[in-house]
N, C-alpha and C positions, 0 to 999 in steps of 0.2 A: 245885148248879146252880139251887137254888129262888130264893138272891138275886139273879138278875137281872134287869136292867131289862127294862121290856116296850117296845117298839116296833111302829107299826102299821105297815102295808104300804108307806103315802107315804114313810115316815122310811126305812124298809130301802129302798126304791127309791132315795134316796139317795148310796147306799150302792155305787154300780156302778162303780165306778173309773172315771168321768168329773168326775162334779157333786162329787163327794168323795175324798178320797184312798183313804179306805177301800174293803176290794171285801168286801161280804158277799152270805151267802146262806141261806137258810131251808128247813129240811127238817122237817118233823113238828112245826112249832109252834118250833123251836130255829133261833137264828140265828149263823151260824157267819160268823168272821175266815177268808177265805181269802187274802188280799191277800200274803202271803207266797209262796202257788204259783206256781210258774213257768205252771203249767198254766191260772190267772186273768190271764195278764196282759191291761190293758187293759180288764179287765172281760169278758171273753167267753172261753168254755171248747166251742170247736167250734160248734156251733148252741145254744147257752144262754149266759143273761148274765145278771150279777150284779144283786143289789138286788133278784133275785124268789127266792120260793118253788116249789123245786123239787123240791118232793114229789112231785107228778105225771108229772114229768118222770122219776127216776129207774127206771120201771119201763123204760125203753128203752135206760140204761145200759150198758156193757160191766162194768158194779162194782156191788157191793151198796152198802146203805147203811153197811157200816163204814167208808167213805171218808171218812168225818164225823169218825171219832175222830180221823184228822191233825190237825185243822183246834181250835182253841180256840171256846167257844159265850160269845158277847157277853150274846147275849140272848134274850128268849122275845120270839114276835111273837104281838103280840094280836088 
């Protein structure tokens, strides 16, 4: 996981399944492919939406953060 590309906030915003086909999302510095989930589609997953960082956000969760290892990590955000 150390080879990957880094992207800053504006690029992974991006990134919401509107402006781009892709839907990602960023937890702890790691930015993860969800665009496969059923549970991203459209970019929005209940009250949260794709192309942010939502490290902060998982503390209100009903899942821990192994929800992450589903998902394949694109990249690191910088």
């Amino acid at each position: 996981m150390t080879n990957l590309p880094e992207y800053t906030k504006s690029q992974l915003a991006l990134r919401n399944g509107q402006d781009k086909p892709e839907i990602w999302v960023a937890y702890k510095g790691t930015i993860y492919d969800v665009t496969e989930s059923r549970l991203w589609r459209n970019g929005k997953h209940y009250e949260h939406w794709a192309g942010q960082d939502l490290t902060d956000e998982l503390i209100d969760a009903p899942h821990t953060h192994e929800v992450f290892e589903r998902f394949k990590a694109v990249a690191k955000l910088k």
